[in-house]
C-alpha positions in Angstrom: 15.7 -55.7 -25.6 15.2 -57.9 -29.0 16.7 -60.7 -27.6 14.6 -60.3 -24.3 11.5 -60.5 -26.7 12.6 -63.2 -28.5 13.2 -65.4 -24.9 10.2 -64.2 -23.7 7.7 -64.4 -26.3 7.1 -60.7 -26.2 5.8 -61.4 -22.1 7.1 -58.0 -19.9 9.8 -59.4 -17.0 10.2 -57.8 -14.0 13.1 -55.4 -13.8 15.0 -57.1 -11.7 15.6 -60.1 -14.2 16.2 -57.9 -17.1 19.1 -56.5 -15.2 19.8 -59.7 -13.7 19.6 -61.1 -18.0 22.0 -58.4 -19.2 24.5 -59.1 -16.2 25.0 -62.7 -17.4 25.1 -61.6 -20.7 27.7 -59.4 -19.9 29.6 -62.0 -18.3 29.2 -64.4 -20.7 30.8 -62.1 -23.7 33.3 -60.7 -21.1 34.7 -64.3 -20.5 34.6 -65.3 -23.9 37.0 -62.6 -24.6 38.9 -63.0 -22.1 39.1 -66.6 -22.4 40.6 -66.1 -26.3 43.0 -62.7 -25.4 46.4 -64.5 -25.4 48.6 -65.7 -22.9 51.6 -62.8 -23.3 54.5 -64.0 -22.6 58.2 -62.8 -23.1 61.8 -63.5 -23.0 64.9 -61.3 -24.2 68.1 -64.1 -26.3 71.3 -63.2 -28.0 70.1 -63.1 -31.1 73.3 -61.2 -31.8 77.0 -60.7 -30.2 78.8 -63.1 -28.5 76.5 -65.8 -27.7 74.7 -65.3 -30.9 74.9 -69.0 -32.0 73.5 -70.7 -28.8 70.9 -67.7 -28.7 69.4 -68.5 -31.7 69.2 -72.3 -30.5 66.9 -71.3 -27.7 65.1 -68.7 -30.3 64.2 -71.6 -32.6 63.3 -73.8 -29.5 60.8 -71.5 -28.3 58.8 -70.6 -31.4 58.5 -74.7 -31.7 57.1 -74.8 -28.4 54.7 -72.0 -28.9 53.5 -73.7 -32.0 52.8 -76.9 -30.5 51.6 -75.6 -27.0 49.0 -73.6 -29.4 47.9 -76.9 -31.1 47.2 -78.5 -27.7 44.6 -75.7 -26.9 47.2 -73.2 -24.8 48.1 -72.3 -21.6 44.6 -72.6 -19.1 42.6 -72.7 -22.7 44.3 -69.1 -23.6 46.6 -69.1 -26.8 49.9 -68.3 -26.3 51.8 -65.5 -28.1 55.7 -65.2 -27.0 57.8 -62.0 -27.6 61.6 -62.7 -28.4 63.4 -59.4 -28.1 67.1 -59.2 -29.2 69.7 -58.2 -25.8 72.1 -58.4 -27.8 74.2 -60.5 -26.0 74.6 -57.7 -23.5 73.1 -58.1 -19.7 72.5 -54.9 -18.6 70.6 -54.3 -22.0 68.5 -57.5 -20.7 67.7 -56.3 -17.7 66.0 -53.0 -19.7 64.2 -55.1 -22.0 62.9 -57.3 -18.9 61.9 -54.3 -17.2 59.6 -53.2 -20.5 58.4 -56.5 -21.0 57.1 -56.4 -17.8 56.1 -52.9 -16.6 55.1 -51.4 -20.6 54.1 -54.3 -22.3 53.0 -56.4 -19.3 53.3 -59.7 -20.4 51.7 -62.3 -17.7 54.8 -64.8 -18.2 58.5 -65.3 -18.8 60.7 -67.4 -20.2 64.8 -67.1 -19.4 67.4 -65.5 -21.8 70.7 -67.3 -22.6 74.2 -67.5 -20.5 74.9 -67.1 -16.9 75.6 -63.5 -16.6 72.4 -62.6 -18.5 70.3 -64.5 -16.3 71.6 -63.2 -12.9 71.5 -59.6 -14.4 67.5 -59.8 -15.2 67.0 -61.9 -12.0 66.8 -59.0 -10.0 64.1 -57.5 -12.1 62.0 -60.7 -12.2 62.4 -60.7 -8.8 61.1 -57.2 -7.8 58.3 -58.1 -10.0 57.4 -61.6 -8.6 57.7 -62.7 -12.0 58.9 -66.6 -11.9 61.7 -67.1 -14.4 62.7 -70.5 -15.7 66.6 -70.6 -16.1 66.9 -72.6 -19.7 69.7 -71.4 -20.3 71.9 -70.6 -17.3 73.7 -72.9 -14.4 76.2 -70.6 -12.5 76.3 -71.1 -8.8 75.6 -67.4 -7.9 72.4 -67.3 -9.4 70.7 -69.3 -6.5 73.1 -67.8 -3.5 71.3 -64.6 -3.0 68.2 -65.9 -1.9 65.9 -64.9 -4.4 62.7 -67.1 -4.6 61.5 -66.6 -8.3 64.5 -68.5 -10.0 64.4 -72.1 -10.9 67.0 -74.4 -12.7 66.4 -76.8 -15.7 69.7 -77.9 -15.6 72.3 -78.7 -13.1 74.7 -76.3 -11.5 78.0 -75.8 -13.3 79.9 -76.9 -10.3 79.2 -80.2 -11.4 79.2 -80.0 -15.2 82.5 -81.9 -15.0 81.9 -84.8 -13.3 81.2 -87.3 -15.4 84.5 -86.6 -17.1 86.7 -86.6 -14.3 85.2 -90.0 -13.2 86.6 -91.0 -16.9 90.1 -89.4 -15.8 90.1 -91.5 -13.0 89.1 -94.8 -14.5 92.1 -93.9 -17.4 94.5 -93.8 -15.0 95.1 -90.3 -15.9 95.9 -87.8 -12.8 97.5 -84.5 -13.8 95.2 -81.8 -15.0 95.0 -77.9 -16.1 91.7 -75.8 -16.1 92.0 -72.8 -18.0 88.6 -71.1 -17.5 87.0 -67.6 -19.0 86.5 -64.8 -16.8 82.8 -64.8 -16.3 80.5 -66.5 -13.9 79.4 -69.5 -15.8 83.1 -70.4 -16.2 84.2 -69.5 -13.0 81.6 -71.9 -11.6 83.1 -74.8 -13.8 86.6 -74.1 -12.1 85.5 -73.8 -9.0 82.9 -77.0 -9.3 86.3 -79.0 -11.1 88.8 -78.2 -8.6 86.4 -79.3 -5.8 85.6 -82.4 -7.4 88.9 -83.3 -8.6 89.9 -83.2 -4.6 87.7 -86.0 -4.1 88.9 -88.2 -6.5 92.3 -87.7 -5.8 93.4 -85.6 -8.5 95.9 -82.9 -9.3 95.2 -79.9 -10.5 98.6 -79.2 -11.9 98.0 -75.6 -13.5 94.9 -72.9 -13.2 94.7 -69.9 -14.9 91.7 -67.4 -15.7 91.9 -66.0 -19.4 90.0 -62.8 -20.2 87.3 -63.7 -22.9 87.7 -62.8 -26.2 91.1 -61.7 -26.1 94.5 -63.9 -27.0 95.1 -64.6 -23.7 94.0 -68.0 -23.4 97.0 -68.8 -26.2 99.0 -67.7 -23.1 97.4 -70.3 -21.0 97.3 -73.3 -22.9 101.3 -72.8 -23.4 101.0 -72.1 -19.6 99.4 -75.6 -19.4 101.6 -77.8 -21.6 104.8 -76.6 -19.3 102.9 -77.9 -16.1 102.9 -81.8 -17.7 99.0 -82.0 -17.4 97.8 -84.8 -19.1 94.4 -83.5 -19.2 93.5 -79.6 -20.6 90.1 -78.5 -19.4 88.2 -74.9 -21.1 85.6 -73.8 -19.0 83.9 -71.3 -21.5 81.6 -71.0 -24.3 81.8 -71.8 -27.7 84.6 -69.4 -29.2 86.4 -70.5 -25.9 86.4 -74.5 -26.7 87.6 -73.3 -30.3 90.4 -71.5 -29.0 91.6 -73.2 -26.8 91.3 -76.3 -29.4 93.3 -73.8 -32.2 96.2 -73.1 -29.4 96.9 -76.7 -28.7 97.8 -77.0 -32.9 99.4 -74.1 -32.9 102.2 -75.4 -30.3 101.9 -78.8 -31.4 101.0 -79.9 -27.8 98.3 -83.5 -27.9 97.6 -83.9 -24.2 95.8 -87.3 -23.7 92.7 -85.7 -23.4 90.8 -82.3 -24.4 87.4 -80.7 -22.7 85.7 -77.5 -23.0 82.3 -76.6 -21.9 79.5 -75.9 -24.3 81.2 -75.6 -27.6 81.5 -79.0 -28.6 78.4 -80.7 -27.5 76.7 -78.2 -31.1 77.9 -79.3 -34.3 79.5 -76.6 -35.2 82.0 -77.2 -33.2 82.8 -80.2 -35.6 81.8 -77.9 -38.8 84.2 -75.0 -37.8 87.9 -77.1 -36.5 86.2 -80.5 -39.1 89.3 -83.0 -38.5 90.5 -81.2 -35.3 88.0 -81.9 -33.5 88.3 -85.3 -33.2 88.2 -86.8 -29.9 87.5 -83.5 -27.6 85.4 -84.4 -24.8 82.5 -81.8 -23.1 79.5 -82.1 -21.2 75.8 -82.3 -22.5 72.7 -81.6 -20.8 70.7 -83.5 -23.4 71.3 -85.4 -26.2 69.0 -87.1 -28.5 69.1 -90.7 -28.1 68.6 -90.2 -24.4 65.5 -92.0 -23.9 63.4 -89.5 -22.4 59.6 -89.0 -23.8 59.3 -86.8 -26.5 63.0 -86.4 -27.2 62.8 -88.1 -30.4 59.5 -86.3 -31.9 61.6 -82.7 -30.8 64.3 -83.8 -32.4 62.4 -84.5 -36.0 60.3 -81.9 -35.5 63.3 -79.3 -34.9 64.8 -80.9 -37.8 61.8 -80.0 -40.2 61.3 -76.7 -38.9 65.0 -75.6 -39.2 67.5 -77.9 -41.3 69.7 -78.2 -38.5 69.8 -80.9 -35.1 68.8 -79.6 -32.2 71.7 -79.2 -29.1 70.9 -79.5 -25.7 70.4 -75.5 -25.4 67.5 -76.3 -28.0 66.3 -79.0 -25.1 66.2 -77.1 -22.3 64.8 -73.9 -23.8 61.8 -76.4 -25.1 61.6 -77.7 -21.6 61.5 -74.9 -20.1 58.1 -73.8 -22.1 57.6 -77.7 -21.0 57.8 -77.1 -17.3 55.5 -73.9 -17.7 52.9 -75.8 -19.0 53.2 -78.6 -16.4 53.0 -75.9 -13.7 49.9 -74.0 -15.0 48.6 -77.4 -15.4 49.2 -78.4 -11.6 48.1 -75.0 -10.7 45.1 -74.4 -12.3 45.8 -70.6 -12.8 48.2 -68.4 -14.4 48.4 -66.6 -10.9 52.2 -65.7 -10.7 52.0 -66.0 -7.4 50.8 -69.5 -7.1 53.2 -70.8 -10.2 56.0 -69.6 -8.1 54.8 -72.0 -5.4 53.9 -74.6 -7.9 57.6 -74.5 -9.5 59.0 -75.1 -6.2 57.6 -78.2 -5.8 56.6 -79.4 -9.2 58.2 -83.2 -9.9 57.8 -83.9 -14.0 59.3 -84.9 -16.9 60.3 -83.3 -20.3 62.2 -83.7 -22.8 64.8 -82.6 -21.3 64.7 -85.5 -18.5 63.2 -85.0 -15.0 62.8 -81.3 -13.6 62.9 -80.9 -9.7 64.3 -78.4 -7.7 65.9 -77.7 -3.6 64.4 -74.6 -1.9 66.8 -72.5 -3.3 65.6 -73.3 -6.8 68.5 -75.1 -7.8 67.7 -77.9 -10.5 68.4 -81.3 -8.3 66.7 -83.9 -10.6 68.3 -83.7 -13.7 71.8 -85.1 -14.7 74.6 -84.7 -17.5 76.2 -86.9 -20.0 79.8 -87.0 -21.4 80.3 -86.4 -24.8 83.3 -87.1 -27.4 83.6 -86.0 -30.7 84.8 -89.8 -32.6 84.8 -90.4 -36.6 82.3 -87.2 -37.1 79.9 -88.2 -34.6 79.6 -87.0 -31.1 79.4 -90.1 -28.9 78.2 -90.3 -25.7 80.7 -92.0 -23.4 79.5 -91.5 -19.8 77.4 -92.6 -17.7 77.7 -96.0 -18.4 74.0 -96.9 -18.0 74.1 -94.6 -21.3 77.1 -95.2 -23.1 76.8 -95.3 -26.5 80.9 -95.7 -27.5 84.0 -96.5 -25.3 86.3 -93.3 -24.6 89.6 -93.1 -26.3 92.2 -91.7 -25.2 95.7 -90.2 -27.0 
C-alpha cells in the first residue's frame, strides 16, 4: 500500500483499481522473471567410448554456440543454459538420459547426440514427447523411413556421402571397386548409398563385405579386397574404421590406386595418428573451412581460441544446428515446440554449415558434400570443382 500512497499522493482509490494496480504489478514482476529464467535446453554426446573423439567435437561446438547465442541476447530474449550429459557412446543409455532430460529435468529444447545409431535410438523418445530434434550429427537412411515428424537433417543422407568421389573414379578412368563397410546403420547406409550410385555410373563393385566393428575382421576384408583386383578400397565406418582399414593395407603391402573411408580422415587426427600413411586417402566432408559460407571463417578462429585445435565438420554442424534453432525461434516467434516443429519443416536459411532445408520426411535436401584428400599434410579439397582447391592424385 506504500507504493499506492506514493502514486496517489496519499488520495483513497477505489477498490477496484487497487486490485486492478496490484494485478499489473503482479504481472509485471511475473514476466520479468520469467523473461530472465533460462531457456533449458539439453543434449546427451559421447563424451566417452567409441565415438569419444568426434563426441567431444560436437561438445566443444555447442558450449561455443551457447556462449555466443548468450551475447546476442538469447533465444526469444531468454538466456540460454545447455546441459551436455555423457551416453557414453552407448544408445540405449541415450535414450534414458533423453527421457530424464525431458520428463525430470524438463528442458524446453534439444539438441541431437553424435552417430547414427544414437540418434535413431533417442528418436523415439523425442518423438513421443513432441520434442523436435536437430540431427547434427547423424545421416543414416533409417532415421527418416519410419515416419516420424520431429527429426530433421543438417546434413545429407549417407547414401549419398560417396558421390562426389565416385564421380572422381569415373573421370580417372578407374572402374573396379571394394566397399568394406562396418556393421552398423550409418555404414550400412554408405554401402548401400555407394553400390546404388556406382550402378549409375557404370561401375563395378568387384568385392563387398560387412566387418564387425571393433574386431580384426576388417584385416580379413581388406585381404578379401586386394584378391578381387579393385582398384579402388572404400571403408564405410568411423574413425578407428578409416585407421584400420588404412593399417591393413601396410600390413599386406597392397597400394590400390585409391583409398576412402568415411569420417576418419576429414579430422586431423587422422593425419596425427597414421602421420606419413596417410597421405593421399580420400573421404567425404560435410564442411570444411575455406568453404565460403558466412560465418565459417569467424567459427573457425573462434573454435581455434577457445580450444587449440581446428574445428572438423562435426564441429560445424553441431554449431549449426544451435544455428538453425535460433533461425527457427526467430521465424517463429515462440519457443512453442509445437510450432518450431512446423517452423523446421519449412525453414530455408543459411549457417555455417551451408544452406539447411529439408523434404517432408525431414531429410536434409539443401546441403551438399565435398571431397577431401589428405596431400603433403594438408587435407585438400578436390571435388566439386566449383570448389577445388587441389587436383586429385592418384597411385
Amino acid at each position: 500500500m506504500f507504493y499506492l500512497l506514493l502514486l496517489t499522493e496519499g488520495k483513497q482509490l477505489p477498490m477496484h483499481a487497487i486490485f486492478r494496480f496490484l494485478f499489473l504489478l503482479f504481472f509485471a514482476f511475473g514476466a520479468s522473471a520469467h523473461s530472465s529464467e533460462a531457456v533449458r535446453i539439453g543434449a546427451t554426446l559421447s563424451l566417452t567410448g567409441k565415438y569419444a573423439e568426434l563426441g567431444a567435437m560436437n561438445e566443444k561446438a555447442y558450449r561455443l554456440w551457447e556462449r555466443d547465442v548468450n551475447q546476442k541476447g538469447g533465444l526469444a530474449g531468454r538466456p540460454v543454459k545447455v546441459t551436455l550429459l555423457d551416453d557414453k557412446s552407448d544408445p540405449e543409455y541415450a535414450k534414458i538420459l533423453y527421457r530424464q532430460l525431458i520428463t525430470q529435468d524438463r528442458v524446453d529444447l534439444v539438441l541431437g547426440p553424435y552417430s547414427s545409431e544414437i540418434t535413431e535410438a533417442v528418436s523415439t523418445v523425442t518423438e513421443e514427447f513432441r520434442y523436435p530434434l536437430l540431427a547434427s550429427g547423424a545421416s543414416a537412411v533409417s532415421i527418416w523411413s519410419h515416419g516420424r515428424k520431429y527429426v530433421f537433417g543438417v546434413y545429407i543422407t549417407a547414401d549419398k556421402y560417396t558421390v562426389g568421389f565416385l564421380e572422381l573414379l569415373v573421370k580417372s578412368g578407374l572402374t573396379k571397386v571394394a566397399i568394406v563397410s562396418a556393421d552398423d546403420i550409418f555404414s550400412k547406409s554408405i554401402e548401400a548409398g555407394t553400390k546404388s550410385w556406382a550402378r549409375r555410373y557404370g561401375l563395378d563393385i568387384v568385392f563387398s563385405e560387412t566387418f564387425k566393428k571393433g574386431s580384426a575382421q576388417i584385416d580379413q576384408s581388406i585381404e578379401s579386397a586386394r584378391r578381387s583386383g579393385a582398384e579402388a578400397v572404400m571403408v564405410a565406418g568411423y574413425f578407428d574404421d578409416a585407421v584400420n582399414g588404412r593399417k591393413a593395407l601396410k600390413k599386406i603391402n597392397w597400394t590400390p590406386k585409391a583409398y576412402y573411408a568415411t569420417v576418419g580422415p576429414a579430422i586431423q587426427k587422422y593425419y596425427d595418428v597414421l602421420k606419413e600413411d596417410a597421405e593421399l586417402t580420400y573421404s567425404s566432408s560435410q564442411w570444411e573451412p575455406d568453404l565460403p559460407f558466412p560465418g565459417g571463417r569467424t567459427f573457425t578462429h573462434e573454435f581455434k581460441d577457445a580450444y587449440g585445435v581446428a574445428p572438423s565438420y562435426h564441429a560445424a554442424s553441431a554449431y549449426a544446428a544451435g544455428q538453425i534453432l535460433e533461425a527457427a525461434v526467430r521465424k517463429a516467434k515462440s519457443l512453442d515446440r509445437i510450432k518450431l516443429r512446423a517452423t523446421l519443416s519449412t525453414l530455408d536459411t543459411i549457417t555455417v554449415l551451408g544452406r539447411y532445408g529439408v523434404d517432408p520426411d525431414g531429410r536434409q535436401v539443401r546441403h551438399f558434400t565435398t571431397t577431401v584428400q589428405w596431400q603433403k599434410g594438408k587435407k585438400e579439397i578436390v571435388s566439386p570443382s566449383e570448389l577445388t582447391i587441389a587436383k586429385a592424385v592418384w597411385r
